[in-house]
C-alpha positions, 0 to 999 in steps of 0.5 A, a space after each residue: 668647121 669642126 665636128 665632136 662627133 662620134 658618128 659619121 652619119 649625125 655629122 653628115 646630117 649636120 653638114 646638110 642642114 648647114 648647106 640647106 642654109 645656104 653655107 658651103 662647109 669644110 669641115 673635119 670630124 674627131 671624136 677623142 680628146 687628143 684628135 680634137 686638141 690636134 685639129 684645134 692646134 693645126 687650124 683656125 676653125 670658124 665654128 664648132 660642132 659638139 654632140 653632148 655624150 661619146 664614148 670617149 668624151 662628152 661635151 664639158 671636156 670639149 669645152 675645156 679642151 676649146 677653152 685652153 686652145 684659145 680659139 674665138 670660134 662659136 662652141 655649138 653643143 649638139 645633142 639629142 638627150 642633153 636637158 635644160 639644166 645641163 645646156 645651161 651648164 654648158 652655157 656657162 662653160 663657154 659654149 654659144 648655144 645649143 641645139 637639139 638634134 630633132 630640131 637642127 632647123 634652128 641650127 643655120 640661125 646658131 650658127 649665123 648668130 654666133 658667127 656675128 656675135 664673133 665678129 662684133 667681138 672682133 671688131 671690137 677687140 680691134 678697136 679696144 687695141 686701136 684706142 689703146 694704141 691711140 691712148 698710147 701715142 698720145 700720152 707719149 706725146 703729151 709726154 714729149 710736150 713741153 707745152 701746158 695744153 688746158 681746156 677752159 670754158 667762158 668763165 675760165 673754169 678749168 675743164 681738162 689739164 693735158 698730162 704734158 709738163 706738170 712742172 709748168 704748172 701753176 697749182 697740180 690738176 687736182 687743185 685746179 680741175 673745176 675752178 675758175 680763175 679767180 678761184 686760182 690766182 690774185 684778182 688781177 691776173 684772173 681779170 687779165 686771163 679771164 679777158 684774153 678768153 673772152 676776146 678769143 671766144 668773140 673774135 672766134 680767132 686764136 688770141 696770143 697772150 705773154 704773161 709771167 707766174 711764179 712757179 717753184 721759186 722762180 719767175 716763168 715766162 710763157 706765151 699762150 695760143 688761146 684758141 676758140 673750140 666751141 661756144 663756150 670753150 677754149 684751148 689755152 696752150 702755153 710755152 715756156 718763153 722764159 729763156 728767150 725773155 731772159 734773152 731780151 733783158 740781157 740785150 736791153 741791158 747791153 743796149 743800155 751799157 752802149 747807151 752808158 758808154 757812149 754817154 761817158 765818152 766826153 772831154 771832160 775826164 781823162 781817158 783812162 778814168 773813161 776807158 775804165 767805165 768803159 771796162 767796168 760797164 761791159 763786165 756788168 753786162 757780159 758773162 767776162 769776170 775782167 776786161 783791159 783796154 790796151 793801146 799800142 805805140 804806133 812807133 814802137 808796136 809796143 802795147 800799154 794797158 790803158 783801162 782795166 776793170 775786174 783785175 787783182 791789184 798789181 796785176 796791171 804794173 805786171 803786165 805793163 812790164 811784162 809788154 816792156 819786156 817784149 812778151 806775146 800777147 793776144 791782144 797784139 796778135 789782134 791789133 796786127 790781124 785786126 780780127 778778134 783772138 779767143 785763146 783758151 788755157 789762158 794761164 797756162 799760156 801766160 806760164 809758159 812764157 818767162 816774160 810773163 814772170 811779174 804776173 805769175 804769181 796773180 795765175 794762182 788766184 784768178 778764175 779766169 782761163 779763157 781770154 777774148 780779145 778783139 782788135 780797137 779799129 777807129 777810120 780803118 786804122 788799128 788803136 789797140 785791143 780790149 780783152 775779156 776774161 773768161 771763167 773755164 767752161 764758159 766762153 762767149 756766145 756768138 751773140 755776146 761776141 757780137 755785143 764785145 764787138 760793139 763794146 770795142 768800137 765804143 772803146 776805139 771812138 773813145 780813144 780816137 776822140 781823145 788823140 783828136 782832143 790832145 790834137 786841138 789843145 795844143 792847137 789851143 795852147 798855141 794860139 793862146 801863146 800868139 793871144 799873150 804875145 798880142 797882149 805884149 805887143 798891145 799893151 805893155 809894149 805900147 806903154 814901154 813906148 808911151 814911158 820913153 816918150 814922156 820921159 824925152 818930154 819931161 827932160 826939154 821941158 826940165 829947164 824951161 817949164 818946170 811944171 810942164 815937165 812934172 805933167 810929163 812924168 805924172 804920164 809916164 808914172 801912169 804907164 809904168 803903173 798900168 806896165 806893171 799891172 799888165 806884165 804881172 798879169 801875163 806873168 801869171 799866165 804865163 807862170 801859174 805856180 806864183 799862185 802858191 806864193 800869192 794865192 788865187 785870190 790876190 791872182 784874180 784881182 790881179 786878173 780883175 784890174 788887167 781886164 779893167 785897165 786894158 779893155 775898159 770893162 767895169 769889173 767888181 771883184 767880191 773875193 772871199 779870203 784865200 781858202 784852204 785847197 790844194 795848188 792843183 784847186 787853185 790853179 783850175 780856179 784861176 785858169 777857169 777864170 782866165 778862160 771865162 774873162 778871155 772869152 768875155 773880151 773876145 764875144 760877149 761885148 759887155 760893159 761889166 763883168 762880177 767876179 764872185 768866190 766863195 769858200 765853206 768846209 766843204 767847197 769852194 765856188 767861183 762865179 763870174 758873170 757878165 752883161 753881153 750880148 750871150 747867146 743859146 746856151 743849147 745850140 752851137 756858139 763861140 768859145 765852146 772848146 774853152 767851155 768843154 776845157 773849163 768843165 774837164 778840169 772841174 770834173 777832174 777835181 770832182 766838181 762841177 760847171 754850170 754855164 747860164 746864157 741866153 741872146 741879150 742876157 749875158 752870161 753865167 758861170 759857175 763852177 764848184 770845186 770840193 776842197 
């Protein structure tokens, strides 16, 4: 305790009057300016004690000298002649209270009351700076969020928005603050949000809700946590989602090019028009700006560009000569290794080295610099590579490596299924060269045999039965007629380039009357006139209705055949039709690989084939080919 005092004894006083209460004070007494500065600097004093008037200084200059310590202790004034109006003046001045000193009774209850009234305002101050504190690390925090955080009530009326990410927001604070929902956005969005609430609000269980709003021009994903607070409340956090919805379109995408690429890998069109889809398709779905097929000679470990997309025109025969030239290339460096080779730099690669000089001029106007290959494996054996080009910075992504990957097995079983298809057509043309030998040996064989027969009968009977004898050659003209039909026929097979001489009409009557005079098959033939189409045209007409009447012959069993040919402006259409036994068109049946050779070259040309069969209904081709 410090005591202003100029007299000991008044300060003795003081000292007893606090004991008599109860208080065991340590106490100082000053009495001048510089002593009392000097305490109050060297201790944290609980209370002080000041008379009104000393010699050297009274209680307003005490006061101001306590107000400029910045002590908190209670300021007592003490005095025995100070007056109403001037300890009102020292109230307002900074002191606690006052007591008179021919009452010190009321002195202990000053004190007490001052002392709590510091310590209240203590403890309040602690708090003040604990709010403050809290306030601040919430406000860091809600900084630190990314999160939109809202409190709703039951009729989706906004009650508080957290200060977190106000670029997430739909509408700023201001704009929504006491609004509903319906309020805020379109009816439907409202009903949808307003529903999610209520569900939270009657399950009393957090609800988790996706949703997309339009914010700042782009399209923004969140997903929400709606969780019941009170009865009527809820706290709606939502998170931005958009790159992983992103994510997810990019996978459904690159599932549907697989999807695309694997629908493509058919019989029916050449294996670099398929490997060409197959490097288009991936392109689409990929970050890559370029992508080539290469295959590698088994022989020769010689690599040749076989499909490409996204690569400059002449940029394909320059590498192709560059590979001839013998030049390193990545994708044989993944073929050899079978693992995938990312090599970055690309073009100062290629300049480095001069085999790769017919593609140097290209360096200086493709984007790419990075390249990407991965090796083609089909059945553990190595095919060749597919490689991606990629712009400078922007190399994939382990999951876009892993979705390359997948392009490569795609490209591996196109290949492998198109040396397996090379393999059967020449096990086809090969049982189709024994088919026409059969044909010679059954059919104009036997007749060269009936003529030499009928001709020996025609002699001996010359003399003696000249009638008998014109019956024998009758026999043989017959067969040397149905001789010449049948051998014009094989001719035909055998020398399809007769047709530019003679046309595909005159080749499918030709085809009509061989069916009709060697196997006993009603045939109408309704041919149009010979139209104007290219030899390649008319040659896929004439070997698709080769195959379709040699598959008639060999399965259908049928009694009449109708081979119908029409040509317009624009396309000329090949119909042929029989009565047999048919068979289900969907399932597996005889003579499917003549069907899938018959549709490739249809589809080669730009056309078309559509087969109609059903079991005892026949069956029905046709094709259409543009001219």
């Amino acid at each position: 305790m410090l005591i202003v005092e100029d007299s000991e004894n008044d300060a003795l006083l003081l000292v007893r009057e606090l004991q008599r209460g109860g208080y065991e004070p340590e106490w100082e007494r000053v009495e001048t300016p510089e002593e009392m500065k000097k305490a109050l600097a060297s201790s944290d004093w609980d209370v002080i004690l000041s008379d009104h008037r000393m010699p050297c200084f009274g209680s307003p200059e005490a006061l101001t000298i306590y107000g400029q310590s910045g002590s908190e202790a209670p300021f007592v004034v003490v005095s025995g002649m100070i007056g109403e109006e001037l300890a009102v003046e020292a109230v307002k001045a900074g002191a606690h209270d006052y007591v008179m000193k021919d009452n010190l009774a009321r002195l202990c209850a000053t004190v007490e009351r001052g002392l709590e009234e510091v310590k209240e305002r203590r403890n309040r101050r602690r708090v003040e700076e604990e709010l403050r504190a809290s306030e601040f690390k919430l406000r860091a925090l809600f900084e630190a969020m990314t999160d939109v955080i809202l409190v709703l009530d039951a009729e989706g009326r906004y009650l508080e928005v957290a200060p977190t990410n106000p670029s997430l927001l739909y509408r700023p604070p201001a704009e929504t603050l006491g609004k509903t929902h319906h309020e805020v956005f379109a009816k439907e969005q409202a009903d949808a949000f307003l529903g999610q609430i209520k569900h939270a609000l009657q399950t009393r269980r957090t609800v988790t809700y996706e949703y997309s709003l339009s914010i700042g021009g782009r399209q923004v994903w969140f997903e929400a946590a709606i969780s019941p607070m009170l009865e009527d409340k809820v706290v709606w956090v939502a998170r931005d989602v958009t790159e992983r919805a992103r994510a997810h379109e990019v996978l459904e995408e690159r599932v549907a090019t697989l999807s695309g690429v694997a629908a493509d890998l058919t019989f029916e069109r050449p294996t670099e028009d398929t490997l060409d889809a197959l490097a288009q398709n991936a392109v689409n779905a990929a970050t890559a700006v370029a992508c080539g097929v290469v295959l590698v000679e088994e022989k020769t470990d010689t690599p040749h560009l076989f499909g490409s997309y996204g690569l400059p025109e002449g940029y394909t025969a320059g590498l192709q000569e560059a590979y001839r030239a013998g030049a390193q290339s990545p994708s044989l460096d993944a073929f050899r290794t079978r693992q995938p080779v990312l090599v970055r730099d690309f073009r100062r690669f290629l300049l480095a080295d001069p085999l790769y000089m017919p593609i140097h001029r290209f360096l200086r106007q493709v984007p790419w610099d990075i390249v990407y290959s991965v090796p083609l494996v089909s059945r553990d054996r190595a095919l060749g590579a597919i490689f991606f080009s990629y712009l400078p910075g922007q190399e994939p992504g382990e999951d876009e490596k892993l979705f390359l990957g997948a392009v490569a097995d795609q490209a591996a079983v196109a290949v492998e299924n198109a040396h397996l298809f090379a393999e059967t057509r020449g096990k086809a043309i090969l049982e189709e060269r024994q088919r026409l030998a059969r044909e010679l040996h059954d059919s104009v064989s036997q007749a060269l045999y009936g003529i030499a027969l009928g001709a020996r009968a025609a002699r001996e009977w010359l003399d003696d039965d000249p009638a008998e004898a014109a019956e024998s050659l009758d026999y043989v003209l017959t067969l040397a007629e149905a001789g010449i039909t049948e051998m014009r026929a094989l001719i035909f097979e055998l020398r399809p380039e007769s047709l530019e001489s003679e046309g595909v009409v005159a080749a499918l009557g030709k085809q009509a009357a061989a069916l009709q005079a060697r196997h006993g098959i009603e045939v109408e033939a309704d041919l149009c006139n010979e139209p104007e189409a290219p030899l390649e045209t008319k040659e896929a007409l004439y070997r698709i209705a080769q195959e379709s009447l040699h598959n008639i012959v060999k399965h259908a069993r049928a009694s009449s055949v109708e081979i119908k040919m029409e040509s317009d402006s624009g396309r000329v259409t090949l119909e042929i039709s029989d009565d047999g036994v048919g068979f289900d068109a969907n399932g597996e049946f005889p003579g499917h690989l003549g069907l899938s050779s018959m549709r490739e070259r249809a589809s080669r040309l730009g056309g078309t084939l559509k087969l109609e069969s059903a079991p005892g209904k026949g069956t029905r081709i046709c094709t259409r080919i543009p001219l």
